[in-house]
Backbone atoms as SQL, in Angstrom:
CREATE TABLE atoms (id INTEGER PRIMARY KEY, chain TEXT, resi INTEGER, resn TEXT, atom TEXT, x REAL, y REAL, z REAL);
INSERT INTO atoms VALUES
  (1, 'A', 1, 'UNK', 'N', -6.185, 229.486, 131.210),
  (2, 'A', 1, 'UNK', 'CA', -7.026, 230.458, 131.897),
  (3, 'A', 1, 'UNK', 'C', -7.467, 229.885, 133.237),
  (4, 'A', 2, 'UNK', 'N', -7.278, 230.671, 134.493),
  (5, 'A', 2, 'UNK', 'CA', -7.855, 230.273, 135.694),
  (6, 'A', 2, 'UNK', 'C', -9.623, 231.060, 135.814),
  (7, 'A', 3, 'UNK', 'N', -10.123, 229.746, 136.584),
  (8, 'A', 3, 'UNK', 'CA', -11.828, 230.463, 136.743),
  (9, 'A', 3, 'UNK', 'C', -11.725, 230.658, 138.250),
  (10, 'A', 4, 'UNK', 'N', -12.377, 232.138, 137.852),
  (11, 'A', 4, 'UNK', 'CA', -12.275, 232.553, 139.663),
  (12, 'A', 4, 'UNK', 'C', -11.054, 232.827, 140.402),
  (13, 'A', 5, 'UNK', 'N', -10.336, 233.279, 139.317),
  (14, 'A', 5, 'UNK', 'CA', -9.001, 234.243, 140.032),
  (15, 'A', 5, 'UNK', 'C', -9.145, 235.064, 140.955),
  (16, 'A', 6, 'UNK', 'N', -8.276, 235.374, 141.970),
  (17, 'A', 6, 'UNK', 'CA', -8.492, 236.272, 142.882),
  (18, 'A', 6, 'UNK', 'C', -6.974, 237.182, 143.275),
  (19, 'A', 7, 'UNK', 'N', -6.730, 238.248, 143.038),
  (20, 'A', 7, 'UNK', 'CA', -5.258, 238.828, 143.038),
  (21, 'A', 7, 'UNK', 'C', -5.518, 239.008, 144.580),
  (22, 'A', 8, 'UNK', 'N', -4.809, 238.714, 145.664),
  (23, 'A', 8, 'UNK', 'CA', -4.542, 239.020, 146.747),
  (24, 'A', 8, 'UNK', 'C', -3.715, 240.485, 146.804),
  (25, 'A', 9, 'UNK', 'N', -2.753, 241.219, 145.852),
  (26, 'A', 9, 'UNK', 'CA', -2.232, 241.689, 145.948),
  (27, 'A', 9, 'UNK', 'C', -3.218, 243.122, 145.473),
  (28, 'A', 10, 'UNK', 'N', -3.808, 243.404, 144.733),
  (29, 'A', 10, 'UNK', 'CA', -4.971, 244.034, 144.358),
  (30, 'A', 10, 'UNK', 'C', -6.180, 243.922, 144.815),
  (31, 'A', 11, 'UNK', 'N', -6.666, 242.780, 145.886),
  (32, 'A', 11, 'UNK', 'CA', -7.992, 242.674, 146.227),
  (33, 'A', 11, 'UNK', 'C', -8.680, 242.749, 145.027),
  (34, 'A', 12, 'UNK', 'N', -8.743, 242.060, 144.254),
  (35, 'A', 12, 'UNK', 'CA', -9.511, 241.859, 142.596),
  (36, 'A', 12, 'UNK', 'C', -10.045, 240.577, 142.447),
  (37, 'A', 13, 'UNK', 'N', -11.134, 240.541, 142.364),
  (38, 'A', 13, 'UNK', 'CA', -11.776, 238.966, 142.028),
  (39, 'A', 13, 'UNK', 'C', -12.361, 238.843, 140.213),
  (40, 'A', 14, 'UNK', 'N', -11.974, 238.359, 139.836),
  (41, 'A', 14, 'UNK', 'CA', -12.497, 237.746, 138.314),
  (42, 'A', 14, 'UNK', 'C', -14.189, 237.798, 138.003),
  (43, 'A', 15, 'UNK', 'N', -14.920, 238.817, 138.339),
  (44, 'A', 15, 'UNK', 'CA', -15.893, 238.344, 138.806),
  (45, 'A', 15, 'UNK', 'C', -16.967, 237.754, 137.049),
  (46, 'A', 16, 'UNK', 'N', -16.115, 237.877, 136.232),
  (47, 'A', 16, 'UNK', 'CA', -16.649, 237.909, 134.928),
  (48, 'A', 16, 'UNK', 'C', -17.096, 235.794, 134.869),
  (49, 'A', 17, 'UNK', 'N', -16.282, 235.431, 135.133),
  (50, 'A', 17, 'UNK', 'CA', -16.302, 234.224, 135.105),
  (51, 'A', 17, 'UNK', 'C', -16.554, 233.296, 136.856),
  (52, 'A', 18, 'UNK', 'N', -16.848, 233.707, 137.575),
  (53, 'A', 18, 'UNK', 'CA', -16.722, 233.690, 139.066),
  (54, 'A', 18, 'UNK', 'C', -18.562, 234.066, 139.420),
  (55, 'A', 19, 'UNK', 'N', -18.585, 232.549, 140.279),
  (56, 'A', 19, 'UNK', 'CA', -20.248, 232.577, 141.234),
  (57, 'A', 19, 'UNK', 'C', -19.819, 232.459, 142.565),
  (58, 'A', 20, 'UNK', 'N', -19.836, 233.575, 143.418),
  (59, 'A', 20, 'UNK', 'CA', -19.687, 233.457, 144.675),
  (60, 'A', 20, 'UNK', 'C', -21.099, 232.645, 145.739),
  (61, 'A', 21, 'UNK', 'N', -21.164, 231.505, 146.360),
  (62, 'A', 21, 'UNK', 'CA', -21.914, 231.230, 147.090),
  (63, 'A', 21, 'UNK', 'C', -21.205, 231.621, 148.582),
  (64, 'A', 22, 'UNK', 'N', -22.455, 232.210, 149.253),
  (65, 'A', 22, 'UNK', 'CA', -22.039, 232.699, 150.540),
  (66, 'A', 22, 'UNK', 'C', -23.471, 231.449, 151.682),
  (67, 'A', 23, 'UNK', 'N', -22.728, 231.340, 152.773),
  (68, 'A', 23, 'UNK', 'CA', -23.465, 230.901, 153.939),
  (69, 'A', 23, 'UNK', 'C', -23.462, 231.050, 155.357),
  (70, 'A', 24, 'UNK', 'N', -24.385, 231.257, 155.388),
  (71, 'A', 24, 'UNK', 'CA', -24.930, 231.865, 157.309),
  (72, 'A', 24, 'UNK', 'C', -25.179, 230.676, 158.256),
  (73, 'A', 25, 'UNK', 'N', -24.233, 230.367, 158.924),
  (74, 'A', 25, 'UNK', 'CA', -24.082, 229.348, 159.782),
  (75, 'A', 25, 'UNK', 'C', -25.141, 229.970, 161.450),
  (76, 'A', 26, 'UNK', 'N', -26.082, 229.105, 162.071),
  (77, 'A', 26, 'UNK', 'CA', -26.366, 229.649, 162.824),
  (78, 'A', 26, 'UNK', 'C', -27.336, 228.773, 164.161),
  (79, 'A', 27, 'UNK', 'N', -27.797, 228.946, 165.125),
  (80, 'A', 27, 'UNK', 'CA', -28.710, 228.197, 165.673),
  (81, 'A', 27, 'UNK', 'C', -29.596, 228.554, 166.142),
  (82, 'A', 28, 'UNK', 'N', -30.582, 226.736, 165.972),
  (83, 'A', 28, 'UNK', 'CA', -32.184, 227.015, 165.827),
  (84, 'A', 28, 'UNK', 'C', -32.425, 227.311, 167.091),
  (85, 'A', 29, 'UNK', 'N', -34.057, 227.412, 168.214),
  (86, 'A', 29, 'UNK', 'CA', -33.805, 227.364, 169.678),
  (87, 'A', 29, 'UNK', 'C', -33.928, 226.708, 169.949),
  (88, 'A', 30, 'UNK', 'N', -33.825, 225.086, 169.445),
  (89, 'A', 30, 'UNK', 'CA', -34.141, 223.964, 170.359),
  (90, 'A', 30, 'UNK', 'C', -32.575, 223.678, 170.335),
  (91, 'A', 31, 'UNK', 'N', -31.480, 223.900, 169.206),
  (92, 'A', 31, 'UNK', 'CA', -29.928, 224.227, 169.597),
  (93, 'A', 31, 'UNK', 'C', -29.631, 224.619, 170.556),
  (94, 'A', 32, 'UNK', 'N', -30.078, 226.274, 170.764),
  (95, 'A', 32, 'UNK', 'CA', -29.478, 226.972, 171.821),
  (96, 'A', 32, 'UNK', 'C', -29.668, 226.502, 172.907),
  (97, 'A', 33, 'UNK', 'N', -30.766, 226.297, 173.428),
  (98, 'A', 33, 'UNK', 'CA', -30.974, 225.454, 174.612),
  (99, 'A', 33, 'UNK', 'C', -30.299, 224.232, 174.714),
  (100, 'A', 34, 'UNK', 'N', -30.240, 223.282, 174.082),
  (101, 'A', 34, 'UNK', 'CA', -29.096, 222.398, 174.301),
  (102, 'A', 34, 'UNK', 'C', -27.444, 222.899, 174.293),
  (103, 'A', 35, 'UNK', 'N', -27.139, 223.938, 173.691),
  (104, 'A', 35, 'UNK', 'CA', -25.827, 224.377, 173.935),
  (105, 'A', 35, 'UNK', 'C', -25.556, 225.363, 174.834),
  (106, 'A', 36, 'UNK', 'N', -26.879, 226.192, 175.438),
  (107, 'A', 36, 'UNK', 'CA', -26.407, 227.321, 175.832),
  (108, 'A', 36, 'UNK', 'C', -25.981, 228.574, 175.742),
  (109, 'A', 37, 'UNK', 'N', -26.039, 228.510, 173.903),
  (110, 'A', 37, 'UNK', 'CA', -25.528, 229.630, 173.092),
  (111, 'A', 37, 'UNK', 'C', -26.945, 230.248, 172.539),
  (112, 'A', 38, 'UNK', 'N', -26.302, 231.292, 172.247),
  (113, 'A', 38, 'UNK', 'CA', -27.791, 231.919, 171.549),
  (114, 'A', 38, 'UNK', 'C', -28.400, 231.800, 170.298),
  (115, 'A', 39, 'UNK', 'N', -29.392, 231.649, 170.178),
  (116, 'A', 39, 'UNK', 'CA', -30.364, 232.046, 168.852),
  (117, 'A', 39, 'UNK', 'C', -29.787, 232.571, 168.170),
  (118, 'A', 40, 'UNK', 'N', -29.681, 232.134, 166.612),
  (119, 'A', 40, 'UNK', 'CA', -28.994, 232.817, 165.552),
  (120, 'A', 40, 'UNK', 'C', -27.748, 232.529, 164.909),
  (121, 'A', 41, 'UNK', 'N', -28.179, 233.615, 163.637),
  (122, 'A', 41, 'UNK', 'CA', -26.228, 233.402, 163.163),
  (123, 'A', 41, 'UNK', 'C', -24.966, 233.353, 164.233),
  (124, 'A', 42, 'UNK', 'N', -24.362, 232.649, 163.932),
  (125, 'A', 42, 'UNK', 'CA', -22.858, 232.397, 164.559),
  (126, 'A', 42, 'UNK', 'C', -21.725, 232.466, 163.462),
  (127, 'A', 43, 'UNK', 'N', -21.807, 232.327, 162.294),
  (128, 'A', 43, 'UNK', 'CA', -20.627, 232.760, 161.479),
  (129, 'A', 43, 'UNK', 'C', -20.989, 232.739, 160.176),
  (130, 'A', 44, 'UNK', 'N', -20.247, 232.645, 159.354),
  (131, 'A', 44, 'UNK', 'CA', -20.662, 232.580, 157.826),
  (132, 'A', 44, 'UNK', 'C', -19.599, 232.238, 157.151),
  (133, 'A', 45, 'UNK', 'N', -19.291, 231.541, 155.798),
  (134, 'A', 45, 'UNK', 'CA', -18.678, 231.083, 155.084),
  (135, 'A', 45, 'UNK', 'C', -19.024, 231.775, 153.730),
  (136, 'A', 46, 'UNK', 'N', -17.801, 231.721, 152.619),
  (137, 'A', 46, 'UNK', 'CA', -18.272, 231.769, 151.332),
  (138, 'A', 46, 'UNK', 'C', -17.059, 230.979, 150.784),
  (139, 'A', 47, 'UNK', 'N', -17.641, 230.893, 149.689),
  (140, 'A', 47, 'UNK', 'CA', -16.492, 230.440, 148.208),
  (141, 'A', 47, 'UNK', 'C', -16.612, 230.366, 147.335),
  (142, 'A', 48, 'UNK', 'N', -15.732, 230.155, 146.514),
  (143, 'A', 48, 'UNK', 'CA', -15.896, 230.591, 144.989),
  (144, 'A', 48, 'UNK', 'C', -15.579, 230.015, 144.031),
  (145, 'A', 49, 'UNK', 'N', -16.629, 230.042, 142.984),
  (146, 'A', 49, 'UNK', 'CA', -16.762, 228.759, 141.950),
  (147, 'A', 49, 'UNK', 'C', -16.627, 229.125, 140.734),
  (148, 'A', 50, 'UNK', 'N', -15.646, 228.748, 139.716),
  (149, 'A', 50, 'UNK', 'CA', -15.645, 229.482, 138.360),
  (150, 'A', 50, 'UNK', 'C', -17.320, 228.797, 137.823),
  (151, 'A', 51, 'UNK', 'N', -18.307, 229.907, 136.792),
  (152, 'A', 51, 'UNK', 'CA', -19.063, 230.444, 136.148),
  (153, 'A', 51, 'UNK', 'C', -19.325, 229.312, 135.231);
């Protein structure tokens, strides 16, 4: 048995046995000011962990 199957071909995730952690990548303002970029989220990540 696989944990956290995912059919690419169906877009189907296992979700019976499957903990998705998700994360919001982003910057603080003492960041932005050193980079120049703005305040805030900039991307996000997830993945997935069999249950």
């Amino acid at each position: 048995m696989e944990y956290g199957y995912y059919d690419p071909v169906e877009a189907e995730l296992d979700e019976h046995n499957t903990t998705v952690y998700e994360m919001h990548v982003g910057l603080s303002p003492e960041a932005a000011l050193v980079t120049g970029l703005p305040i805030g989220n900039t991307t996000h990540m997830s993945t997935r962990t069999p249950s």
